[in-house]
N, C-alpha and C positions, 0 to 999 in steps of 0.2 A: 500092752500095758505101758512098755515103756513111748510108744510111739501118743498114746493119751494123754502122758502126762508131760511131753514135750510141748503138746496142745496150751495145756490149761497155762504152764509157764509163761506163755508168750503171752497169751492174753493179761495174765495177770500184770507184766512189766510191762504191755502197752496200757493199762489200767494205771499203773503210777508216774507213766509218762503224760498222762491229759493230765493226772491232778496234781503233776508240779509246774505244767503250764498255769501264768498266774493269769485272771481277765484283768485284761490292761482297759482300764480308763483312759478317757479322756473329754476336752469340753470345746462344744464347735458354739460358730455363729449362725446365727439364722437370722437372714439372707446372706449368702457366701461374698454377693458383689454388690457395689453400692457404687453410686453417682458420685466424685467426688466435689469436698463442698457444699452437701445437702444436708438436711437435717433427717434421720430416720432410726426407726424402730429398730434397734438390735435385741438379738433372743440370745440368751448361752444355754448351749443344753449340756447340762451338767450327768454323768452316767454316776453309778455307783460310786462311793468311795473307796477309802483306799483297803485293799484285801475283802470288798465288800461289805463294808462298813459304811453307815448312813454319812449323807453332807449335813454337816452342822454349819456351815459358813462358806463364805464366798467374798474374795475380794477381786474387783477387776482394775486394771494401771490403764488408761487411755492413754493411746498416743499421739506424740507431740502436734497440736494442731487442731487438736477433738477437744470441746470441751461438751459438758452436762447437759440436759437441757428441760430432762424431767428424770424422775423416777419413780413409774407408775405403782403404786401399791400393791403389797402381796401378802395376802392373806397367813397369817403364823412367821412372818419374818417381819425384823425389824431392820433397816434399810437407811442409808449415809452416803451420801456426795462428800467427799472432800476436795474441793476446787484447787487447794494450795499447793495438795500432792496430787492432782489429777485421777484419784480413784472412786470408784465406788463398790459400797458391802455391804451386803447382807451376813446377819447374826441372828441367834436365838430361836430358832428353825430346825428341823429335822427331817431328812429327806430319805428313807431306806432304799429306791432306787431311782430312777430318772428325775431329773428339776429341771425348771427355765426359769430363769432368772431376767427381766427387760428393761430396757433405760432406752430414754429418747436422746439420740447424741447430735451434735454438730461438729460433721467428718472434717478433717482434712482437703484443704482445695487441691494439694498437689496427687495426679494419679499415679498409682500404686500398690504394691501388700503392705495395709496397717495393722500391725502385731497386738495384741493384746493380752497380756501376762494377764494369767489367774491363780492365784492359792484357792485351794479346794482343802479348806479344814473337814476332815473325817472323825470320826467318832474312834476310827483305829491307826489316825497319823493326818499326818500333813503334808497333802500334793502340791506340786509346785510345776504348772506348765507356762513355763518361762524360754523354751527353747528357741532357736529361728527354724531348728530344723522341721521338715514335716517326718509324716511317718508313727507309726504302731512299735511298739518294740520294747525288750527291757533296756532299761537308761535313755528312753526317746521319752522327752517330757515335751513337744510341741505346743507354743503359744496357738491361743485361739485366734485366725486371721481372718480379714477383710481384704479383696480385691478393691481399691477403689478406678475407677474407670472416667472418663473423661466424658461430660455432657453433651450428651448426639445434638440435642437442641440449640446449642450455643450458639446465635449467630455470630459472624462476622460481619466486622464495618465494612459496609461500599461505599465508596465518595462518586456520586454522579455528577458531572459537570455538562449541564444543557448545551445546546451548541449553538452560537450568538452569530445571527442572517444581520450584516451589514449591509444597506440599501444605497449606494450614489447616484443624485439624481443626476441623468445625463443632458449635457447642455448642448444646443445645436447652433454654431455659427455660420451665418450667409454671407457671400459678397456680392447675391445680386441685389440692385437698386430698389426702396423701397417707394410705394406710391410717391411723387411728391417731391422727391429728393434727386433732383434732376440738377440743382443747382450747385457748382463746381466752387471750392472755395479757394480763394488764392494765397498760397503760402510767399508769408513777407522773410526779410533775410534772417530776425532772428528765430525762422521758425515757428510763430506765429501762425495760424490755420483761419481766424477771425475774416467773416467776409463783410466786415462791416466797411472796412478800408475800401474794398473793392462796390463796392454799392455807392458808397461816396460819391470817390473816382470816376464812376459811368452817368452820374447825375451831374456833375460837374463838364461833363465833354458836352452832354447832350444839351444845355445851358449852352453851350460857344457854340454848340452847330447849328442851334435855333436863333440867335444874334446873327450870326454870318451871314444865313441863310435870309433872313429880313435884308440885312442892308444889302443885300445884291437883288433882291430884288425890287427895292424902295430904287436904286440906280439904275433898272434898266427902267422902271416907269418913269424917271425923269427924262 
């Protein structure tokens, strides 16, 4: 008897051990990683509210460097971009368990984890996952984040510089004689190479040799 009812004991205090565990909520992104710099569809998936109480609202803070770029319509909710404080909300809506909530953003170029604080108005309070920390837990309130990654595509610059074939045409000098050029020219004292001098000169001898040559023999016929 007594050994029964040390049974039911336990069972019962492991029974109000699960039901003062509370289901801890929380609100992720869908897709977890993103190209950074690109434009794309984020999801938030919003779980139960707060003590299981439905979501009535939804506010998201985009970070610094993201801005808007749609906000696709959603059926029983009414929906606000505010550019000047970088947020966007839905209102007027009732969600008793799971939601997704979607906005077309234009990320961040630099890569990295980009945080994005959500209030989750509930119908029994108001949540607030604003943390940097990750994690499940009581007093772990984790922002909803984005990996941004760096573009595999990206090319880089090349500078090609073609390579420039310089051609010298080769010139071939002779010293021997060409047809014709048999004739010697005589250099005068200042250097002068002119053989018109020398042409003269040899016309001028052979004039006194042809005279000479007459009158000796006009004298031996006498």
């Amino acid at each position: 008897m007594l050994r029964r009812l040390a049974v039911v004991t336990a069972l019962a205090l492991g029974a109000l051990l699960v039901l003062a565990v509370p289901a801890w909520a929380h609100v992720e992104i869908d897709p977890e990683e993103a190209v950074a710099g690109s434009t794309e569809t984020l999801t938030f998936i919003v779980e139960h509210g707060k003590d299981g109480a439905a979501t009535t609202g939804l506010v998201v803070k985009l970070p610094a460097g993201a801005s808007v770029v749609e906000v696709p319509p959603k059926g029983g909710w009414t929906s606000e971009a505010d550019e000047a404080e970088g947020t966007v909300s839905w209102s007027a809506g009732r969600a008793p368990e799971e939601e997704s909530f979607s906005i077309v953003v234009q990320l961040p170029s630099t890569p990295g984890v980009a945080l994005f604080p959500t209030i989750q108005e509930t119908e029994g309070g108001e949540l607030a996952w604003i943390s940097e920390e990750e994690g499940e837990g009581e007093g772990l309130t984790p922002a909803p984040r984005l990996t941004l990654v760096a573009d595999p595509n990206a090319s880089s610059t090349t500078t090609t510089t073609e390579p420039t074939t310089s051609t010298t045409e080769a010139t071939t000098t002779t010293d021997a004689d060409l047809p014709g050029t048999t004739l010697e020219a005589e250099e005068r004292d200042d250097g002068n190479t002119s053989v018109v001098p020398w042409v003269i000169g040899s016309g001028l001898a052979a004039a006194a040799a042809i005279g000479i040559g007459g009158t000796i023999l006009k004298r031996r016929s006498d």
